[in-house]
SERO-4910 file (N, C-alpha, C, O; in steps of 0.05 Angstrom, whole numbers):
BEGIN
 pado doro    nc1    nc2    nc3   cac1   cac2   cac3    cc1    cc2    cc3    oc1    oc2    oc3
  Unk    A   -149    106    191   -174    119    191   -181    127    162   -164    142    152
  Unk    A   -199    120    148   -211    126    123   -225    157    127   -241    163    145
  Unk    A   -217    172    109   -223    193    106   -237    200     73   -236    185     54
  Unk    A   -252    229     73   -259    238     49   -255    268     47   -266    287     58
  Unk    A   -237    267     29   -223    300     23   -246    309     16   -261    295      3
  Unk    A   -253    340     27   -272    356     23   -261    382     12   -277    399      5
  Unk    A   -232    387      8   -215    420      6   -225    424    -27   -225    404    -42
  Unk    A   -232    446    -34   -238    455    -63   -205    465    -72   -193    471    -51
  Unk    A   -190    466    -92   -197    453   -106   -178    426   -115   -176    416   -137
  Unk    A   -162    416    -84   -151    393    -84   -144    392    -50   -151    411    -37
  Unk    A   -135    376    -41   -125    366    -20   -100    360    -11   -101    336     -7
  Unk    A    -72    371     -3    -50    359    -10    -43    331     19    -41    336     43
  Unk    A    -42    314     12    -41    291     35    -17    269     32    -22    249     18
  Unk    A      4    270     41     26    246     45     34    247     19     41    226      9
  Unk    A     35    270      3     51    276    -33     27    265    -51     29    253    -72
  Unk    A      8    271    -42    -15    267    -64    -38    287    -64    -51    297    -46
  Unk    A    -37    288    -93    -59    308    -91    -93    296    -92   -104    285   -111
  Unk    A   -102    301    -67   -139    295    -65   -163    304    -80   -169    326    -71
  Unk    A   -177    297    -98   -202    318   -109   -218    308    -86   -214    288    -73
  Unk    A   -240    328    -83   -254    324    -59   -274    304    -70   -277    299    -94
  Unk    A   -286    294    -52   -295    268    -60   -282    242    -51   -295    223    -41
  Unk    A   -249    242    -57   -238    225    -70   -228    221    -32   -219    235    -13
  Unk    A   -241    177    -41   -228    168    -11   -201    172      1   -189    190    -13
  Unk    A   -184    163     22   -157    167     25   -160    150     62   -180    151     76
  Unk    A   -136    138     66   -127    130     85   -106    151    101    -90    162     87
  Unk    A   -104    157    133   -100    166    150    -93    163    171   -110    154    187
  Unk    A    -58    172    182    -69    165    204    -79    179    223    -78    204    221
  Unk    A    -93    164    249   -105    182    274   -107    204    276   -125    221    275
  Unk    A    -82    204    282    -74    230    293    -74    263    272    -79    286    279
  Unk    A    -67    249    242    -78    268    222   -102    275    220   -111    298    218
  Unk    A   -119    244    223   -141    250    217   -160    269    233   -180    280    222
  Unk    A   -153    273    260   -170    287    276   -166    317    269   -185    333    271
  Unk    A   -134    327    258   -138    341    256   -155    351    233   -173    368    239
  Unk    A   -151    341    200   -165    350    183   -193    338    185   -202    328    164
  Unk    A   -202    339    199   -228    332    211   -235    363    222   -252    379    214
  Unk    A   -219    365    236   -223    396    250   -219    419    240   -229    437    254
  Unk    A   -204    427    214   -201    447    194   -222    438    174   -224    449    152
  Unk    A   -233    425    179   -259    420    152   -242    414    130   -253    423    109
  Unk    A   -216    400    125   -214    378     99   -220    359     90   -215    346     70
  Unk    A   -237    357    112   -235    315    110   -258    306    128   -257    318    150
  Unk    A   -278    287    124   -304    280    134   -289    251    134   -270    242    121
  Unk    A   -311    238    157   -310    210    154   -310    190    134   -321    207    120
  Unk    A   -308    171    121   -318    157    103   -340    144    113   -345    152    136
  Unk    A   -355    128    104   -374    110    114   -359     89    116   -334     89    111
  Unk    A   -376     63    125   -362     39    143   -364     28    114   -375     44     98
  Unk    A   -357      8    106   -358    -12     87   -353    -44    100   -339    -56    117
  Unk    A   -376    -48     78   -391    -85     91   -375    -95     82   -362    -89     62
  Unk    A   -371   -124    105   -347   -142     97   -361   -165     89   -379   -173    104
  Unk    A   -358   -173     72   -366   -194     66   -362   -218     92   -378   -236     86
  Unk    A   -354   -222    106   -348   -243    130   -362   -232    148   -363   -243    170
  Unk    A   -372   -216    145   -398   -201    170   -429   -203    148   -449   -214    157
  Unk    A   -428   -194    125   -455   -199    115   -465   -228    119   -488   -233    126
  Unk    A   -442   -249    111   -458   -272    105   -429   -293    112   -408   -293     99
  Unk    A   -434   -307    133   -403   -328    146   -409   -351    115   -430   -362    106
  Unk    A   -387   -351    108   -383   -375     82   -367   -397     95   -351   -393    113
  Unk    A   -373   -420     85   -364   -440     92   -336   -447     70   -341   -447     45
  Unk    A   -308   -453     79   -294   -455     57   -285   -490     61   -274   -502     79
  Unk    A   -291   -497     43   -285   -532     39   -264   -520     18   -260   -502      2
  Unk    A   -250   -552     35   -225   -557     16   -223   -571     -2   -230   -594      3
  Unk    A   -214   -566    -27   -213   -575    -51   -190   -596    -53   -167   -593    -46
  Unk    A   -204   -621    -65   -184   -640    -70   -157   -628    -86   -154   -606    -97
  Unk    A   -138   -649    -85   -121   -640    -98   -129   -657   -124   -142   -678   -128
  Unk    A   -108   -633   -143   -126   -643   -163    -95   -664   -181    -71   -658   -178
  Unk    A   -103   -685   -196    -82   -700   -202    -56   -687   -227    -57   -675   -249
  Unk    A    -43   -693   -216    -14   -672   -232     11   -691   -236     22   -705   -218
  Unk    A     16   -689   -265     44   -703   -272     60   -697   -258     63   -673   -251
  Unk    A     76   -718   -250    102   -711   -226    124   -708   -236    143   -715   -222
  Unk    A    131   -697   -265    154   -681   -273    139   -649   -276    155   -630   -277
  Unk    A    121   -645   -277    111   -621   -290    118   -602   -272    108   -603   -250
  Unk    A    136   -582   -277    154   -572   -250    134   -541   -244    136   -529   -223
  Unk    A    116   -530   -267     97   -517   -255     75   -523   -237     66   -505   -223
  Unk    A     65   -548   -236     51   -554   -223     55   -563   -202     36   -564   -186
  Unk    A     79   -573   -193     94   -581   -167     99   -551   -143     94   -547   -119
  Unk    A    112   -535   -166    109   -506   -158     86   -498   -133     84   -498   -109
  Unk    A     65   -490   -169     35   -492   -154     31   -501   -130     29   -488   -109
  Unk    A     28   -532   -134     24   -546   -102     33   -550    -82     22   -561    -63
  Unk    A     63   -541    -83     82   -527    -57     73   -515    -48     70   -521    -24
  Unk    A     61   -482    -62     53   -458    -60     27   -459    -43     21   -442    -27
  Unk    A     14   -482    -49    -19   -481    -38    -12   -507     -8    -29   -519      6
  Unk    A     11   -508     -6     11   -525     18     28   -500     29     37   -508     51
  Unk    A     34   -486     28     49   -459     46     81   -466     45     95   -462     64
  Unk    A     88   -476     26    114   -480     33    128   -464     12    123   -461    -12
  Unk    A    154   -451     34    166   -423     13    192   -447     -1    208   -463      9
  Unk    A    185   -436    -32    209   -451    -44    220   -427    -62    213   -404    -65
  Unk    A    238   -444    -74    268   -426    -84    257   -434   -119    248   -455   -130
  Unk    A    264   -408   -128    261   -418   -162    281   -443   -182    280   -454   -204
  Unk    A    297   -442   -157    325   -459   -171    315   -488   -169    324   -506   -183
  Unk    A    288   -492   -144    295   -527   -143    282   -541   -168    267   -529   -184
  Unk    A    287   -569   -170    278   -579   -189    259   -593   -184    245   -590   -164
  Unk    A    255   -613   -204    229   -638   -198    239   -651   -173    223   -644   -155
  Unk    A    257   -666   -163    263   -679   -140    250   -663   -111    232   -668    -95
  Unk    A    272   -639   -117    275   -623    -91    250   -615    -90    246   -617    -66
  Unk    A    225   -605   -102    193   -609   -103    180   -617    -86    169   -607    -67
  Unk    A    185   -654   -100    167   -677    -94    180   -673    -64    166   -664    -46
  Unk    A    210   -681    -60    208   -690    -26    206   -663    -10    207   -666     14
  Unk    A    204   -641    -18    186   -618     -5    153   -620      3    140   -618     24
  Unk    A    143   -625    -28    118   -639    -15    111   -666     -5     89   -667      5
  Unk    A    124   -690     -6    129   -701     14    138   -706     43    133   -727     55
  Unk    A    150   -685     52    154   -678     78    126   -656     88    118   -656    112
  Unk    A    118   -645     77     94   -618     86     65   -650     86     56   -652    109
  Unk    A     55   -667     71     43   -678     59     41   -701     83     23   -700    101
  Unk    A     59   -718     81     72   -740    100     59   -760     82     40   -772     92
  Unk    A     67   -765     54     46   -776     37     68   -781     10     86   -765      5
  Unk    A     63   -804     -7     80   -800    -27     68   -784    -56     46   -790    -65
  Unk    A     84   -764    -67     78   -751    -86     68   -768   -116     62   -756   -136
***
C-alpha cells in the first residue's frame, strides 16, 4: 500500500525516518492503521505506462557478432535467457547458444 507521511516533524516507519510529504510503501495492515492516527494519507494512483498507451514490442534482429568475442556471446546468452557461469569460455557459449537457438552460431 503506498502511503504519504503526514507526522510534523518526521515519521518513524520500518527504521526510517519520513518528512511529511515524503512517499513510502506499507504494509496493509500498517497502513490502515496510520491512516487512522492521521500519519499517513493515501498516495495517488500512478499511470502505467501499459495502461496509458499498449506498445507493440518487435523483436530485434540479432545483431551480427564475432564468434570469439566472449562479451558478446555473454550478451547473447543473456538476451536468449540462458543463466551462464562466468568461468565458461568461447566453446561452452556457442553450444549454449546453439542448443537455446537450435541454429548454428
Amino acid at each position: 500500500m503506498r502511503l504519504i507521511a503526514t507526522k510534523e516533524p518526521y515519521l518513524r516507519y520500518n527504521t526510517r525516518r519520513l518528512l511529511p510529504g515524503e512517499e513510502f510503501e506499507a504494509r496493509p495492515g500498517f497502513g490502515r492503521i496510520m491512516k487512522k492516527l492521521g500519519r499517513a494519507v493515501d498516495a495517488p494512483e500512478r499511470a502505467t505506462p501499459q495502461a496509458a498507451a499498449p506498445q507493440v514490442q518487435a523483436t530485434p534482429a540479432a545483431p551480427q557478432i564475432d564468434d570469439n568475442d566472449l562479451d558478446a556471446l555473454r550478451t547473447r546468452a543473456i538476451a536468449l535467457g540462458l543463466t551462464i557461469d562466468q568461468r565458461w569460455g568461447v566453446k561452452r557459449l556457442q553450444s549454449a547458444i546453439k542448443r537455446a537457438t537450435g541454429s548454428m552460431v
